[in-house]
TORRO-133557 format. One record per atom (N, C-alpha, C): x, y, z. Coordinates in steps of 0.001 Angstrom, whole numbers, plus 500000, padded with zeros to 6 digits. Example, Ala and Ser with C-alpha at 12.3 -4.5 7.8 and 13.67 -1.06 7.14 Angstrom:
# TORRO-133557
513190494310507800/512300495500507800/513200496700507800/512850497750507080/513670498940507140/512900500030507870/
END
This chain:
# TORRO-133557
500847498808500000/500000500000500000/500889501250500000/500623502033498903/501435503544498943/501216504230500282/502567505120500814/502029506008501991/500618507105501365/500160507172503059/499016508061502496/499683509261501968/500880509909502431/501279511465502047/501683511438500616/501888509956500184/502392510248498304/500799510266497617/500177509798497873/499039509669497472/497885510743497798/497935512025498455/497971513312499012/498526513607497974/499802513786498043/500692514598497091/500239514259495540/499935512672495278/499621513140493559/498429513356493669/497014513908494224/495926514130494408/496271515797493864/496985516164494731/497203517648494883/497940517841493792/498801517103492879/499175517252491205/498607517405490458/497559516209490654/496336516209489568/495288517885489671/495174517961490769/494342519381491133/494727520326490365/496159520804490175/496494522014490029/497273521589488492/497883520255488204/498194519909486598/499713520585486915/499975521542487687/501451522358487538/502250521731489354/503222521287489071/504338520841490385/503897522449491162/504050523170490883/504400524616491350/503973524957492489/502711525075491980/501931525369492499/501269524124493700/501083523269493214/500594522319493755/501491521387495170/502895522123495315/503834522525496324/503851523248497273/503501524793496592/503067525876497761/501632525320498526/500489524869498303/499278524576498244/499884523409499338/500585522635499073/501319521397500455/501903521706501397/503179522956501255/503494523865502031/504927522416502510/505265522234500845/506738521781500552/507565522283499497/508922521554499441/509612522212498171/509180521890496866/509246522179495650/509372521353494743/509697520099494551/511129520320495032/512252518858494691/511160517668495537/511013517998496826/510469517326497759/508938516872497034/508334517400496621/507028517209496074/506855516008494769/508244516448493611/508816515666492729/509242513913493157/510415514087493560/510586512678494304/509937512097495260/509148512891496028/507889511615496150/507164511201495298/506723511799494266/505842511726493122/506856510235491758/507800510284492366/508716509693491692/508812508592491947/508703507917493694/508651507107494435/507293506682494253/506187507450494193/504871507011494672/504824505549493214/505147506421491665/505354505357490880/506032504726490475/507243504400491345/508205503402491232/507595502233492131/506708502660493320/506009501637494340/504835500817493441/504385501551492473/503227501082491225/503197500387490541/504427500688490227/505152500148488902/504587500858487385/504213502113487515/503544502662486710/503736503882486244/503605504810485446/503640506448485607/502302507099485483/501987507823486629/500801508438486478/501136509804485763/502286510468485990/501963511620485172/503250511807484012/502534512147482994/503336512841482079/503425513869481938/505266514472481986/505298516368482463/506682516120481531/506541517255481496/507476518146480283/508192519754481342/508534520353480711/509121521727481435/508368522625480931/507099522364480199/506039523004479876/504843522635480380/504273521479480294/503049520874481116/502785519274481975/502237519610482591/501794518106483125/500534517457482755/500537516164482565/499177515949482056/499137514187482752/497874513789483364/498087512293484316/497523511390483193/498530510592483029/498300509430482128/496879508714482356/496594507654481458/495643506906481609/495465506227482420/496522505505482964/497003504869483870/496400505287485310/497142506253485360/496861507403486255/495941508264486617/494481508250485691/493479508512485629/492534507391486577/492722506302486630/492354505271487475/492886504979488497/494380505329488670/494878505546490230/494644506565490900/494322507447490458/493723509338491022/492647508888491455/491409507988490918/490286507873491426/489930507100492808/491295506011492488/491070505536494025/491899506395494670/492667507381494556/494035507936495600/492881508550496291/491708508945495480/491184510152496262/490433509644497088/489703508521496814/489102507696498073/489781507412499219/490672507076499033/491682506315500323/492023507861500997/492004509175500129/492351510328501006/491530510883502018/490104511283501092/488748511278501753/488556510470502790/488879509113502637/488386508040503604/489162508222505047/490820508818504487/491543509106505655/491189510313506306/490577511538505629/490592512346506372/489056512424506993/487848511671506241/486673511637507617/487288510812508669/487677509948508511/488392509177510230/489258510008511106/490115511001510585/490408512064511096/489753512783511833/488864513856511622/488148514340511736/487308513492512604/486669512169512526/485688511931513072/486262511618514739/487725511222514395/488691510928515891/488723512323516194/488713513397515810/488973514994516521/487690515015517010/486559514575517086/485357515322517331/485054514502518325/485155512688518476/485298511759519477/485868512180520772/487461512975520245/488233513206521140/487495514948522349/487404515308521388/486550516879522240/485400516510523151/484724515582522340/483851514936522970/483992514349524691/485179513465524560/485525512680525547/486368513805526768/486762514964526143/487374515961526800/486425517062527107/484881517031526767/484288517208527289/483840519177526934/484645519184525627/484167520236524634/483110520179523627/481902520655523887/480846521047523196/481043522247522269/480724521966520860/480799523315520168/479513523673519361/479083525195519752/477770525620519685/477974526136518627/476818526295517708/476742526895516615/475387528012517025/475625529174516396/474187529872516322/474022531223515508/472938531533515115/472990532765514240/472981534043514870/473089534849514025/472695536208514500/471807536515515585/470269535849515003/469316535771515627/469236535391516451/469832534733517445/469661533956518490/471222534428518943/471858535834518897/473106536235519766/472663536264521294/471126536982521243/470857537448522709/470627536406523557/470586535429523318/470094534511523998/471367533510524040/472176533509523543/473186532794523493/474229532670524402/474589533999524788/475474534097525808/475250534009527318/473551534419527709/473316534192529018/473118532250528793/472915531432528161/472577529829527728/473984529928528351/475029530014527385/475966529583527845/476920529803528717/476701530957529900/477063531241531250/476287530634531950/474846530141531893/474368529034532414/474736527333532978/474877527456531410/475583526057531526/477188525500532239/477904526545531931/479244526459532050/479469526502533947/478346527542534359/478220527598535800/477898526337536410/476876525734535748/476484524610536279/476842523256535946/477896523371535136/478731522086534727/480263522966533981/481141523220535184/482090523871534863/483290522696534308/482739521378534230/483901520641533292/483431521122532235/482849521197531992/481987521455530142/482652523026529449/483306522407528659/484354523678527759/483541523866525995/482269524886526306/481593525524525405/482544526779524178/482728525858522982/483195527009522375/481966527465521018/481923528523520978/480254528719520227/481230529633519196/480448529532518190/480872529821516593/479097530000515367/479410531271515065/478591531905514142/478174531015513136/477421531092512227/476715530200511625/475776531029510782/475842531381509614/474426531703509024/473256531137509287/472385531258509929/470837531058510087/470716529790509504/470500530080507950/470066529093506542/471204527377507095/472985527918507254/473397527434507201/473569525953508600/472317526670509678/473094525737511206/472948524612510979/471359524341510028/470984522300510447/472203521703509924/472730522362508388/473442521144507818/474823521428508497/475197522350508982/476436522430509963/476388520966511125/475242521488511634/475627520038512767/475307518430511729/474114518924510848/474479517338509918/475843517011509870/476928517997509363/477769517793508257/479376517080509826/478654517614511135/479233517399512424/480458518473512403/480228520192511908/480623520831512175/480243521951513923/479551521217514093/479424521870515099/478377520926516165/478623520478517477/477574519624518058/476830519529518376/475986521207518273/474415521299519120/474380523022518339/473153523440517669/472675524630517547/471909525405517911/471925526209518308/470823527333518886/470028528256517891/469431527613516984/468616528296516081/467080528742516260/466579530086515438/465234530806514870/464843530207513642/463377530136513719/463261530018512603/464098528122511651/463889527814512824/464429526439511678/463641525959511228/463533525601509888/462490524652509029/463106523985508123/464839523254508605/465293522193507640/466105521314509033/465137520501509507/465289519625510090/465393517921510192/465413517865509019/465793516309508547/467106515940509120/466337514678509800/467640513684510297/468367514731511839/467820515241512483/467865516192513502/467114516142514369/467220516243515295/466269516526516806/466529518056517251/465099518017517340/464896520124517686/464007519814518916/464578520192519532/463823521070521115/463930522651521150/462496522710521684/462362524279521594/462785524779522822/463681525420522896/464101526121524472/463316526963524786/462822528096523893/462416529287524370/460853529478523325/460038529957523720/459316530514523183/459052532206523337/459274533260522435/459341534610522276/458616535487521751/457851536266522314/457020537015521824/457432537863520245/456993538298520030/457517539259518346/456739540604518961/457758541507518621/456806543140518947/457746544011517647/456971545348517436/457436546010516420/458581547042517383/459831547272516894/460430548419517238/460137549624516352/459578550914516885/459633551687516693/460720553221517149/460328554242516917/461071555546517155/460165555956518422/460662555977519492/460365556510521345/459028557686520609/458849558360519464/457789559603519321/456749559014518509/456854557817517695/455892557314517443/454670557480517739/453480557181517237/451910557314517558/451621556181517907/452321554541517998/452201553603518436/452873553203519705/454231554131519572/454621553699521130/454428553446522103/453195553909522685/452383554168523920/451468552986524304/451058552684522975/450473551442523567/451099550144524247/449906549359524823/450361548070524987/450874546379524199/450454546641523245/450470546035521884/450039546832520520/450415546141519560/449632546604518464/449800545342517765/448867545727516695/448504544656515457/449308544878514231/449129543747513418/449593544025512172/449056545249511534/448117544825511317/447310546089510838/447089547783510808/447763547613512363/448120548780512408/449268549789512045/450116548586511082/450781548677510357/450541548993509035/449349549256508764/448955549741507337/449670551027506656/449958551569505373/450816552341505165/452027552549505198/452553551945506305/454078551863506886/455333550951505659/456711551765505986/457585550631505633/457982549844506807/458308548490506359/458216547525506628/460229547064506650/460933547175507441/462193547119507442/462569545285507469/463265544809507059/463610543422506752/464955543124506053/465175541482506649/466666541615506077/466396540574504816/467345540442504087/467157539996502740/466842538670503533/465719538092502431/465245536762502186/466271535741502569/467461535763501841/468441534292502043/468956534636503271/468684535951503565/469550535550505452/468912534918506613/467341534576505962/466789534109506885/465644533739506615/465256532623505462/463961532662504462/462809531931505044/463011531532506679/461685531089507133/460940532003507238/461618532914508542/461017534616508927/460819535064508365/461662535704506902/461232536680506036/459571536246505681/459688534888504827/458382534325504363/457005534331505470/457500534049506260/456676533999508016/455425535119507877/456962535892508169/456253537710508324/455764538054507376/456010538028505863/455079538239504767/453501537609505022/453524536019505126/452333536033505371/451474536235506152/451953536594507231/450860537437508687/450749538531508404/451327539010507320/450955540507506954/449908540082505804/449627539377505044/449024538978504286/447661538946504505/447775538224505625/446429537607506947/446103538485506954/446891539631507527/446292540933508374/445227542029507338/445785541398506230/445409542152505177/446411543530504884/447717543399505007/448464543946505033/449707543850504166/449615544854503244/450432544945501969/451964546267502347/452462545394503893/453524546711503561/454716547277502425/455274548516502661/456227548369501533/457971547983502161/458598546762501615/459533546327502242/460968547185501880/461573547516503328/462612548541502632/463737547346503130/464733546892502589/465349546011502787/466785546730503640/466852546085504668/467920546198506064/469582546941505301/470116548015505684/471270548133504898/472613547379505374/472502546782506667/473284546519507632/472945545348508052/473427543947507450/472382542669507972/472862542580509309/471372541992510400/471534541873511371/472146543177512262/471738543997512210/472092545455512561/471967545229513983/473036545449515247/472301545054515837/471712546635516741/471936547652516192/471855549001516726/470531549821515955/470046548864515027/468193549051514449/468739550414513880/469977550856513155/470124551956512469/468453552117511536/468456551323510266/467304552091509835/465978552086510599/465587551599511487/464988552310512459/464797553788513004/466162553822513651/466778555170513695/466566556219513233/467124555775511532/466546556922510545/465322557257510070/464419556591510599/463550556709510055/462740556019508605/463946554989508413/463426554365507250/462363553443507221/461174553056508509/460453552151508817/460501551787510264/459767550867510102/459371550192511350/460011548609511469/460489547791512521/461035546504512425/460606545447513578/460173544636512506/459653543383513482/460936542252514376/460698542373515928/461459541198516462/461291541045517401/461547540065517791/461330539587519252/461543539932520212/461139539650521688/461375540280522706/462852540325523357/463728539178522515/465222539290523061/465781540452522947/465513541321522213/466338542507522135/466004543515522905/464691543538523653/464316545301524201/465580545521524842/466348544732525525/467127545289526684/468428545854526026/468537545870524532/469205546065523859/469004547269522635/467830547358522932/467691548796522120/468318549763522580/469082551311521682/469757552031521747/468735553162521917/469242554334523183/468280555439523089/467124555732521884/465998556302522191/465508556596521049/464574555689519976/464754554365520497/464042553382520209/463068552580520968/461782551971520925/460775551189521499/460873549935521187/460214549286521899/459710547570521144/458051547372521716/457653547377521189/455508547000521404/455601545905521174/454844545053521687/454302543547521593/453292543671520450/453469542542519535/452299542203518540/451169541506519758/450302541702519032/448834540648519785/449343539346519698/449061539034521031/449584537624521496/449370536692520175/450368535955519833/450285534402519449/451100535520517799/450798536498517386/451101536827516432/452574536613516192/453018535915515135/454762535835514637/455260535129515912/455038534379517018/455732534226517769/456932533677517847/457852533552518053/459159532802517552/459715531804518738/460228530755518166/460692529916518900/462164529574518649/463266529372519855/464368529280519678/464425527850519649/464926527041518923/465129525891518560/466830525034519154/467002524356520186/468298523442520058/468110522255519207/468826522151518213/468965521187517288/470766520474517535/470317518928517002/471654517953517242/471194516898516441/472240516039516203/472257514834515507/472358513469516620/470750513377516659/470736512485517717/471497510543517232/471948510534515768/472924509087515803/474295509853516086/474936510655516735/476263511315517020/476811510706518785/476759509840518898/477474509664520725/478195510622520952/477804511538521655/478673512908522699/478005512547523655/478290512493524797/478663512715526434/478429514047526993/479223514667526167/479600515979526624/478054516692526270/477857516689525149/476521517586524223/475945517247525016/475288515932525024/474134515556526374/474219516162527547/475132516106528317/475173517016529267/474744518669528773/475305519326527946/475028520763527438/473724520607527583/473289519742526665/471610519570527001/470582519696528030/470885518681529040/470524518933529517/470407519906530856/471403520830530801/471554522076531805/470921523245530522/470919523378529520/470490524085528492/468705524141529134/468207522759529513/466749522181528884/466532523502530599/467246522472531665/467295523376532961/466803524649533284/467526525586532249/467948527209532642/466582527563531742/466113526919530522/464978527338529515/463983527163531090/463646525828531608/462511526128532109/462282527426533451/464045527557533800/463842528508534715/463637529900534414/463142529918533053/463200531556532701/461880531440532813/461159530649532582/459388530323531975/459070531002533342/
END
């Protein structure tokens, strides 16, 4: 059996067709890159590539050894990987994934947890919204704290939180004062939102409860995704729908009103790959499940 690193190395030949390059990219010499490549088919008994001082090009031969090199590489590096994630596991590192949407809630979760199971070494990492389910599918990350999830195949979602939705407005508003308001009373108004792909459950969500409401606002699209300082707010460019995680986070000059109960309500979602054995995650879990019911 060839070493795995010659078989790496003509993977990374074939990629780039030029030694040169396909050296820097290994983060070896040339020469060094060459005579393994030299060795790999003297171990063959074959030549996979034909090169000149003008081009390289992988023989026929070599067209059928590239196909398995790359298997046996792939194959080596999920076992890799799958021993790094075993190992965090067993050492008792959980790694959180979560979006934008779910910042506010993220950091008191995980001073929670860490208090109450201080072996447990939480390292949490950003995530596009769209992107968390297939992150923990893909076992980039071991447990997510997502809004708005609606691609849950092959996943287990528990809802931690359930969250009201209220409109932020400008402190002089004609709605401020109240205790709630409706969609509806949103008639006329712009309608502030962040683009569709940053978050295409909600976006779609909120379109259709405005729909319901009988409500055709005009959408001025967010200049600043995930803003978390409600600039066009600010300016005056509209009005913006979100949840109750943020009041404590609004900047002078700004409100948050409750929609009428049940309206848009949002739910924070922990999602995991329940065929994954972690130790560790389970535990996250369940001090996570803990601190949710102690907020209720």
């Amino acid at each position: 059996m060839p070493e795995l690193r010659r078989l790496r190395y003509a993977v990374a030949v074939a990629d780039d067709l030029n030694f040169t390059r396909a050296a820097e990219r290994l983060g070896v010499s040339q020469q060094v890159l060459s005579e393994q490549i030299r060795r790999l088919e003297d171990e063959l008994g074959l030549q996979v590539f034909d090169r000149t001082t003008r081009q390289v090009r992988v023989t026929s031969h070599g067209r059928q050894i590239l196909d398995e090199a790359r298997a046996v590489v792939g194959a080596a590096d999920a076992l890799r990987d799958r021993a790094r994630r075993l190992a965090s596991a067993q050492a008792g590192v959980v790694r959180l994934g979560y979006s934008r949407s779910t910042a506010f809630d993220t950091a008191p979760l995980v001073s929670a947890v860490t208090e109450a199971r201080p072996e447990l070494r939480v390292e949490v990492r950003e995530v596009p919204s769209r992107q968390l389910p297939q992150a923990v599918r893909d076992g980039d990350v071991d447990v997510a704290l997502s809004r708005w999830a609606d691609d849950t195949d092959q996943l287990f979602a528990h809802t931690l939180r359930r969250l009201r939705s209220g409109v932020i407005l400008r402190a002089g508003d004609a709605l401020a004062g109240r205790a709630e308001v409706a969609l509806g009373d949103l008639a006329g108004r712009s309608l502030v939102m962040h683009r569709r792909e940053d978050a295409p459950a909600r976006h779609d969500a909120t379109l259709a409860a405005c729909a319901e409401a009988g409500v055709e606002p005009e959408i001025v699209t967010s200049r600043l995704p995930f803003d978390p300082l409600f600039t066009d707010v600010a300016e005056g460019r509209g009005v913006q729908i979100a949840s109750e995680s943020i009041r404590g986070a609004l900047p002078a000059g700004l409100t948050w009103v409750p929609l009428a109960s049940g309206v848009l309500e949002q739910r924070v979602d922990l999602l995991w790959d329940p065929a994954r054995a972690h130790p560790a995650r389970d535990a996250f879990l369940d001090e996570a499940r803990a601190w949710a019911g102690a907020q209720r």
